[in-house]
N, C-alpha and C positions, 0 to 999 in steps of 0.2 A: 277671188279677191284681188288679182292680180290682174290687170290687162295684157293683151301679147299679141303681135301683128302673126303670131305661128299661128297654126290649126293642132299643133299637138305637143305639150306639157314638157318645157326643157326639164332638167335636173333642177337646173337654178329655180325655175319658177314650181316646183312642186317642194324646192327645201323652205321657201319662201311663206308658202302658204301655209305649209304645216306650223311654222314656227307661228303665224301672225297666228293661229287654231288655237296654239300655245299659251301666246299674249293674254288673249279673251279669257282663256281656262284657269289662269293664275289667279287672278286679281278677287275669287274669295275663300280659297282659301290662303292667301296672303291678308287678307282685311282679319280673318279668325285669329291667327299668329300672332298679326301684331297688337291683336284687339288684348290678347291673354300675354301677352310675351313683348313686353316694351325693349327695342335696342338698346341697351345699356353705354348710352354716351351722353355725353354732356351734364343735365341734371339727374337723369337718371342711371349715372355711372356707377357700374359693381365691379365686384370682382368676380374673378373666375372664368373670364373670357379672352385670356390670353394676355400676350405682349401690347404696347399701347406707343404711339407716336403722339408727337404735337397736333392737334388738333386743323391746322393750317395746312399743316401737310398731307395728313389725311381726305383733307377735302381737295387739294391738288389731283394726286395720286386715284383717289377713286373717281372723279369726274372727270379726269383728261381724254378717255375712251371718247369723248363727246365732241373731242376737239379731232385727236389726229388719226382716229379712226374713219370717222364722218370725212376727213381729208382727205383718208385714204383711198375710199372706199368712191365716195361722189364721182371720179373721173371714170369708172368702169361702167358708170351707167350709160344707156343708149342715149340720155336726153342730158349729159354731162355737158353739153355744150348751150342748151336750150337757155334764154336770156327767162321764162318763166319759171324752170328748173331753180337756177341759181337765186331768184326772188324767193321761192317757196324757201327755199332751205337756210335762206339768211335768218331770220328768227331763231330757229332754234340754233344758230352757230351765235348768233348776239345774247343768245338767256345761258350760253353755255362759255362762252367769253370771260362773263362775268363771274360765273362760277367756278371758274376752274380757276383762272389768274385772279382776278379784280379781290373776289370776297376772300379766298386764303391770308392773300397779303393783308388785310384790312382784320381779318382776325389774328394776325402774326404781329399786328404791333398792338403797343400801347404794355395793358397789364400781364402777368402770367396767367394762362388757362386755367381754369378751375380744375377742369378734369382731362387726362391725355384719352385718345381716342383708340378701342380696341383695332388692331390689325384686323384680325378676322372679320369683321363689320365692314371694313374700308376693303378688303377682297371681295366681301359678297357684293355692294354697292359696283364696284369695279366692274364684277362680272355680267350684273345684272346693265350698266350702263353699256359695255359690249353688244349686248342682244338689242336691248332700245338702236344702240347708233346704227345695227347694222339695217332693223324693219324703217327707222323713218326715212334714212339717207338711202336705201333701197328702193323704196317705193315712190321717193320723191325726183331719183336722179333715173330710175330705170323703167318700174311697173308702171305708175300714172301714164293718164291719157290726156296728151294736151292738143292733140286733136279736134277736142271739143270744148274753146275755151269761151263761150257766149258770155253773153251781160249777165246771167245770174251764175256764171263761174265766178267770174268776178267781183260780183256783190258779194258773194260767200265768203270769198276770199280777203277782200277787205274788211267786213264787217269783223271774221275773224283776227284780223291784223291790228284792229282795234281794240277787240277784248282781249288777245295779248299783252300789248303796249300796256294795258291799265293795269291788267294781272303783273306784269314785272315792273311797273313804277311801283304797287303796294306790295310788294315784293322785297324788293330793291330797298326802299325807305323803310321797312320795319326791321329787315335785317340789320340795315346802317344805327336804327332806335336802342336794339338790342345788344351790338357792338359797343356804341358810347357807353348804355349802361354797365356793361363790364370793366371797361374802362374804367369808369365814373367812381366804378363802385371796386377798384381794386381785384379784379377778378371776381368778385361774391356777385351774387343774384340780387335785386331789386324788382318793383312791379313795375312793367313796361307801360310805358304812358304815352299819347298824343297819336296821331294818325287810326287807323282800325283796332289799333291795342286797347283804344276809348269804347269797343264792341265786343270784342271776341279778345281771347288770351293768344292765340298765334295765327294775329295778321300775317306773319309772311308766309303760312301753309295756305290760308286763305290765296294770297296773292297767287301762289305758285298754283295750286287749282284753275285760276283763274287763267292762268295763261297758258296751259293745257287743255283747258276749255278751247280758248281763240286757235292754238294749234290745230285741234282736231278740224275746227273750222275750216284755217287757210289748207289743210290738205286734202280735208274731206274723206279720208277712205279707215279700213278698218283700223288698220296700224297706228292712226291719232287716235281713235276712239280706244283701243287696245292703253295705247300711254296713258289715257283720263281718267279710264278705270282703274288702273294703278295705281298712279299717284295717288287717289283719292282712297283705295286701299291699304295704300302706306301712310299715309298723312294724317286721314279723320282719327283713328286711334291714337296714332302718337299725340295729337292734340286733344282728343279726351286724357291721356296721359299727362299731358301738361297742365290742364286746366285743374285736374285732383289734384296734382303738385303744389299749384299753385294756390290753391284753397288752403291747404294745409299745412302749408308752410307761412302763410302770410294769413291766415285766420279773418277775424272780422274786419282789416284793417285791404281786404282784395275785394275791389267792386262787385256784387254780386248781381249786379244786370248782364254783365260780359258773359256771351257765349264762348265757347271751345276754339271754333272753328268758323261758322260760317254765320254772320249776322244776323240777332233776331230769331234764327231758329233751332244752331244745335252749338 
């Protein structure tokens, strides 16, 4: 899974491989878990899960692995210098920009949080964004082979760059949709309206697939494909999870043509 100009398996490239072996083997029994066992934040906040912070900070604190870890870690690779290198890896330091600074702050003003966000939850998310920064900034700044960068690298590579960009604009705007409405609505929940919310009940899980899709694209190797099956084993349940919510709590007055998750089919 890894390329290597050696002929025999350093330490590094064999901790490497196991972990991405890893990656692949997670993602169902992670989809069972969350499919039975919703994480108790936000709407579906309980007790019994511990100490809880602001909701802002939470989402700081568990996704900054994404920022200064990937910082850390990018210049030890062999191709840290490579002007293709630092292309590839721009993306995901732009979706994780936004997430770690941009969206906190943006949920930090306006109303009071409905609900505070267990600690426990913002560790696991923490540690689990640790292993991510370590496989894609790993195999992006050190394993890949840019050796062989022809016209259909580059096709792949853009065409993913593209299904990105779209995945974090529908992303990006449904989160901002969801924001307002808390705002709006004083902290309480309302039925999200306008852009993919007019489809599915969470456009921004939609999105966020979406650009983990393009991801796996711009990199092409297993450790994207590793991330897509994840997310989308984290994701599709919590959004069947919202979509019952969302029925149930807003009764015949919630569009019943809206899917879950992904338009049209689930």
């Amino acid at each position: 899974m890894a390329s290597s100009s050696s002929s025999s398996s350093s330490p590094d490239e064999v901790f490497f491989h196991y972990a991405v072996v890893t990656y692949l083997l997670i993602g169902p029994p992670t989809y069972i878990s969350c499919r039975y066992i919703t994480a108790p934040y936000g709407r579906h906040h309980r007790e019994g899960w511990g100490p809880t912070i602001h909701p802002s900070l939470a989402w700081f604190l568990m996704e900054s692995p994404t920022l200064w870890f990937t910082l850390i870690l990018f210049p030890f690779g062999q191709h840290h210098s490579n002007p293709t290198s630092i292309f590839l890896i721009s993306p995901f330091l732009f979706h994780y920009i936004h997430r770690t600074i941009i969206y906190p702050l943006r949920i930090h003003r306006g109303s009071k949080p409905v609900t505070r966000y267990p600690i426990s939850i913002a560790l696991m998310a923490f540690t689990y964004n640790l292993f991510n920064s370590y496989l894609q900034t790993r195999w992006v700044s050190h394993f890949a082979d840019y050796d062989r960068t022809g016209v259909s690298f580059w096709i792949r590579v853009w065409v993913g760059l593209v299904v990105f960009v779209i995945g974090m604009v529908v992303n990006v705007k449904s989160d901002m949709i969801l924001v307002r409405l808390k705002h709006d609505g004083k902290g309480g929940y309302k039925i999200p309206k306008g852009g993919l919310f007019e489809y599915v009940s969470c456009a921004n899980y939609f999105g966020e697939i979406v650009e983990w899709l393009g991801w796996s694209l711009i990199i092409g190797s297993w450790v994207g494909l590793g991330f897509l099956l994840y997310t989308c084993a984290n994701l599709v349940p919590r959004a069947r999870a919202n979509h019952k919510w969302y029925l149930e709590k807003f009764g015949e007055d919630y569009p019943r043509s809206r899917k879950a998750v992904i338009p049209f089919l689930y």
